[in-house]
N, C-alpha and C positions, 0 to 999 in steps of 0.2 A: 096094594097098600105099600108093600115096599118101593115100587118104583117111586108113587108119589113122596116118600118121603125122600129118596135118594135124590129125585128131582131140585125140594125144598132144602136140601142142604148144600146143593151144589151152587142154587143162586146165593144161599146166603154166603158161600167161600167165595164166589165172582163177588159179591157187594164187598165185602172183606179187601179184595185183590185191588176194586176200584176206589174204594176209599182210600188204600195206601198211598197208591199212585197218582189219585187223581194233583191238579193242583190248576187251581182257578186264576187266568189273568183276564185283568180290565187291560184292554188295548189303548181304548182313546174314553176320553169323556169331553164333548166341546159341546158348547151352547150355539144353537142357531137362532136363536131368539130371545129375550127376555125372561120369557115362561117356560123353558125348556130345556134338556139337557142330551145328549143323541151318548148314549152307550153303547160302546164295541167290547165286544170281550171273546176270547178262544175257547174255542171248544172242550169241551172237557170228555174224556173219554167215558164212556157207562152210565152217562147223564142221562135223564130221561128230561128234564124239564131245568129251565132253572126261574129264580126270583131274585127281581129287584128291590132294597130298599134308599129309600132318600131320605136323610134325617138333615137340617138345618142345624149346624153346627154350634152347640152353645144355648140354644130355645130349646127348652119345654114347651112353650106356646104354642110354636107353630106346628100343627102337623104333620106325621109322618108320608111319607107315599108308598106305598107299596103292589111290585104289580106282581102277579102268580103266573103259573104255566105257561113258562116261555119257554120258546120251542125252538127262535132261532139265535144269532147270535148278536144280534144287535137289536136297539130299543131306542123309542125318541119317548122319553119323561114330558110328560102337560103338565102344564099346573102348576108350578114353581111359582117362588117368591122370586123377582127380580130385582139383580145385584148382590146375591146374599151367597154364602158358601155352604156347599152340601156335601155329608160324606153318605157314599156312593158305595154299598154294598151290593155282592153280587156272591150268592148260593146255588149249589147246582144237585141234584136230587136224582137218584138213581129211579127205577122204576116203582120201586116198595117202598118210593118218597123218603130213602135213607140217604141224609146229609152227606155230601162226597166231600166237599170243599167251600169254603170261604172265603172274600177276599173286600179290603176297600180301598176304598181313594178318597180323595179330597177335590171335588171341582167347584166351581164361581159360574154362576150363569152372569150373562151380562147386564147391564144397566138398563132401564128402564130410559127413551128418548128422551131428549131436555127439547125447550122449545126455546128461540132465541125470543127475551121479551121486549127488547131496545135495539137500534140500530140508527147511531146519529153520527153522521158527518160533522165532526169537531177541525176539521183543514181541510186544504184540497189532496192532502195527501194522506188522512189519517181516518180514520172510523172508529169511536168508541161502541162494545157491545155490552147487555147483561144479558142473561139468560138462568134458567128455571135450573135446580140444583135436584140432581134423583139420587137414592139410595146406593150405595155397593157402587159408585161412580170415582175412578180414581183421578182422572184427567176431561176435558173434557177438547174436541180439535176443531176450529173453526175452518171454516172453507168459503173461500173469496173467488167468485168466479168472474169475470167481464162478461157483460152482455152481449157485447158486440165485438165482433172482429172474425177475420178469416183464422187467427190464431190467436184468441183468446188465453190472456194470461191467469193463471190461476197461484194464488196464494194460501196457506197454510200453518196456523200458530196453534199450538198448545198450551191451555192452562191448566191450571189446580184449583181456581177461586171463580166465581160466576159475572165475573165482569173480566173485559180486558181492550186494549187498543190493539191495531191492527196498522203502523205503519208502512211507509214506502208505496204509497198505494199514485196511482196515474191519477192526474188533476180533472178535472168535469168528466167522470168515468162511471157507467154506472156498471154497479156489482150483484150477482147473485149470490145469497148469504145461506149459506145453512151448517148445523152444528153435530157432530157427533157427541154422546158420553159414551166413557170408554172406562175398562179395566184389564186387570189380566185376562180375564175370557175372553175378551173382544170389546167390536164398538156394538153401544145401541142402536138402536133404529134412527134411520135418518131425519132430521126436523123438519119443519116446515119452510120454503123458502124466503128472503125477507130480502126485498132489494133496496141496496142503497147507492145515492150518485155522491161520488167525492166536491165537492166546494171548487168556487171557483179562485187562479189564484191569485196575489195580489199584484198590484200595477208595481210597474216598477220606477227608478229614477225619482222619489218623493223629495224636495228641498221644501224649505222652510226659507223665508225671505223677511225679515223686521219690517212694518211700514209706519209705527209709529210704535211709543213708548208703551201700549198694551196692544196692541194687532200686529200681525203680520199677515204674509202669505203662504198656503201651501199650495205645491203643484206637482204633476206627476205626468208618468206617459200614460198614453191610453192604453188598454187592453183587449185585445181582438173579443169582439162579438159579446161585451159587458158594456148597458146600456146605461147603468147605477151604481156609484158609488159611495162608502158610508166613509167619514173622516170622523174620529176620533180624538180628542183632547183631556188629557189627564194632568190632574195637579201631582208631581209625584211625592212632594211635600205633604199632602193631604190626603191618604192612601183610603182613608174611609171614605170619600167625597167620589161620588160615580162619575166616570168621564160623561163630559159635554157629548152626544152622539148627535151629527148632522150628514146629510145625504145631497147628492148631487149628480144631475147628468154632465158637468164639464167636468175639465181635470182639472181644475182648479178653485180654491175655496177662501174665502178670508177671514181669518178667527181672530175675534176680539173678547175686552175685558181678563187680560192676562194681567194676573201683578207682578209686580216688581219682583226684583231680586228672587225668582222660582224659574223652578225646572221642569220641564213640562214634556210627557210623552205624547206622538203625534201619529197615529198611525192612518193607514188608509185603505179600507177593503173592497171588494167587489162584490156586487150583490149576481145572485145567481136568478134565473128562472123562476122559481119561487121565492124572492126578495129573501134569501136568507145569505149575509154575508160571511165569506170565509175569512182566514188569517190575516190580518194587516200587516202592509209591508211599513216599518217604525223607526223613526226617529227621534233625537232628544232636542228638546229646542231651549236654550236660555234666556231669559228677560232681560231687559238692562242691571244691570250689577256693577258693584264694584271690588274691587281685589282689597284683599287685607295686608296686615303690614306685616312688611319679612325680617324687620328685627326690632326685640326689646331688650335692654339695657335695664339694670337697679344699681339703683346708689342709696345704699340705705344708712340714717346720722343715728346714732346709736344715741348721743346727746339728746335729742329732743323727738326721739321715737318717731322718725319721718322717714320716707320713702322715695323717691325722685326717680318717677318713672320717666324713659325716651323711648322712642321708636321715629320710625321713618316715615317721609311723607307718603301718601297715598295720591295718586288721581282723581279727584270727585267729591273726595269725601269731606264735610263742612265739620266733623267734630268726631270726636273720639274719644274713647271711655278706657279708662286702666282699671283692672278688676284685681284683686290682690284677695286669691281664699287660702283661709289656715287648714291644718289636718282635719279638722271638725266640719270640714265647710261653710262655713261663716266666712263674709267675702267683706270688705272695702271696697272704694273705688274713689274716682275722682274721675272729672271731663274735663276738657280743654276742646280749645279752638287751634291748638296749634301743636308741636310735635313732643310735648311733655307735659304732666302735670304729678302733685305733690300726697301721698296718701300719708295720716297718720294711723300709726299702729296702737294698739291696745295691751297686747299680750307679749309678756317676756317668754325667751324661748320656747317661740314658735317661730315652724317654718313656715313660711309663704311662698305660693308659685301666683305669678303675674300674667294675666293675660289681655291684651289691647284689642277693641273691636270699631274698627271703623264706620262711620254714620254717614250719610249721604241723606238726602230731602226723600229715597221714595226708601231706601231699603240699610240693611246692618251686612257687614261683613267680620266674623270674628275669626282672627287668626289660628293657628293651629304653633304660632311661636312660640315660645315662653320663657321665661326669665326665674330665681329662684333666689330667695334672700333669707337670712335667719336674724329674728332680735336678740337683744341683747339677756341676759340669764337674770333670775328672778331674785333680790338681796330684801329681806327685812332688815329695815336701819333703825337705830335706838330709838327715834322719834314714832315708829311703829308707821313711816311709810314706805311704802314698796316701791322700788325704782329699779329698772332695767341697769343691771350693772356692765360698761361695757370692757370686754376684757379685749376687744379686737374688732378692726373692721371687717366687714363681709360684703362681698359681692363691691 
């Protein structure tokens, strides 16, 4: 009876000895997977067993994990939420299951995969993508492979939002696509592949040629091994109004019903393999027009509240209009057939700025010149009418 007591007090001074000394390290905690978390930790001296716990940081919700009677020193956790942060306790238990040591961490399992849900060739040199958005995902990295080649190029972009472009990319090229998400613990699982062919690119050499007063001509070089071409016509004056779209196997095409005095974008794409065309190579094209005038003059009679507008001849143009607005914008004007005409005013001291817009038979050109004059100041006379008092000329 003595011995066994002597026996029972000497483990419990050894349990004593190992709980001073013990002290518990987590080595690594890395996620090999989404569901998972792979725990190392050192040995602890007088341990008989130890136990893991996994609490998701911040949830009551989520349940705990817990695993018992671990024997060795490392452990791969199932069952995880993926992308979420876990703290990672670790106990180590002598033989009489007396606590030695504790210790935790803080790890992230990784992100759950995204899948790319879009992949459209927007140039011959660009590819817009979207893709599906997971949990615990900080980044997410796109991966651009070439199909073909003895040294296929591969490219590589980073985002933080679920869409993105992918420039600099080689023209009629086709690409293998797939996506990582990614966090501090790593990347997720790899997506699914999505391939796409870059556009083809545009012809080059594009002029425009006038052949009458609403047609011209457009023409361009050809482009190796593109059997279809789409030419485009935009009013740029009209930015609601959808470009004219026509298609063509020559390189050359003739566009009619352009009005006067507008500005007209002109571009020219190549259709690919599957009739979809890429970027157009563009130009600005001008209709007939006429220039405005490059100086105005005022002489304004204080006497009989008149204005005597001049300016300069114009090329083309059959009449022309003087426009005269006060600070309120309330305007005057007068026309003429010829290089002046006479505005009367209404308002004593007010300023006026003058502006001249030339007319032609198809279109208007208004200057950007202008001229500034002031009336004469406002006098109630004993007869109680109001007359422009003039104290000086102007302009």
């Amino acid at each position: 009876m003595q011995e066994f007591c002597s026996s029972v007090a000497l483990l419990f001074l050894l349990q004593i000895q190992y709980g001073v000394a013990a002290d518990c390290n987590i080595v690594s905690v890395t996620s090999p997977s989404a569901s998972a978390l792979d725990v190392t930790w050192s040995s602890v001296a007088g341990s008989s067993y130890y136990v893991l716990d996994l609490r998701v940081v911040n949830s009551t919700i989520i349940p705990q994990i817990k695993l018992e009677n671990i024997s060795f020193t490392q452990r791969q956790v199932q069952g995880l939420r993926a992308g979420h942060v876990y703290q990672v306790t670790l106990s180590a238990f002598d033989m009489l299951f007396y606590p030695l040591c504790t210790v935790s961490k803080i790890a992230m399992t990784v992100p759950a995969g995204s899948q790319i849900t879009s992949a459209q060739a927007i140039s011959s040199t660009s590819v817009k993508f979207a893709w599906s958005t997971v949990t615990g995902a900080e980044s997410y990295i796109l991966f651009l492979v070439e199909t073909f080649g003895s040294s296929p190029k591969e490219y590589n972009r980073t985002f933080t939002s679920s869409s993105g472009e992918v420039d600099g990319l080689t023209p009629s090229t086709s690409y293998d696509c797939y996506i990582y998400s990614s966090n501090s613990a790593g990347r997720g699982a790899k997506s699914t592949i999505k391939t796409v062919i870059t556009l083809v690119p545009p012809p080059t050499g594009v002029k425009i040629i006038a052949t009458g007063k609403s047609t011209a001509r457009v023409t361009w070089e050809p482009r190796n091994k593109v059997l279809l071409y789409q030419v485009s016509v935009k009013d740029n004056g009209n930015p609601d109004k959808p470009p004219v779209l026509r298609s063509t196997s020559s390189t050359s095409m003739e566009i009619s019903n352009l009005d006067p005095c507008s500005t007209y974008s002109v571009g020219v794409s190549s259709f690919n393999l599957y009739l979809v065309p890429g970027e157009p190579s563009a130009v600005t094209y001008n209709t007939t027009s006429i220039d405005g005038v490059t100086t105005v003059s005022v002489d304004y009679s204080c006497s009989i509240n008149m204005v005597t507008v001049t300016w300069d001849l114009v090329s083309g143009a059959t009449k022309y209009r003087a426009e005269a607005v006060d600070s309120t914008g309330a305007s005057l004007n007068c026309t003429s057939n010829s290089t002046s005409c006479q505005i009367t005013t209404r308002k004593c001291g007010e300023n006026y700025q003058v502006r001249v817009t030339a007319i032609s038979a198809d279109c208007e050109s208004v200057s950007n010149v202008t001229s500034t004059f002031e009336t004469g100041e406002d006098r109630l006379l004993l007869s109680f009418h109001r007359l422009c008092f003039c104290t000086y000329m102007l302009f």
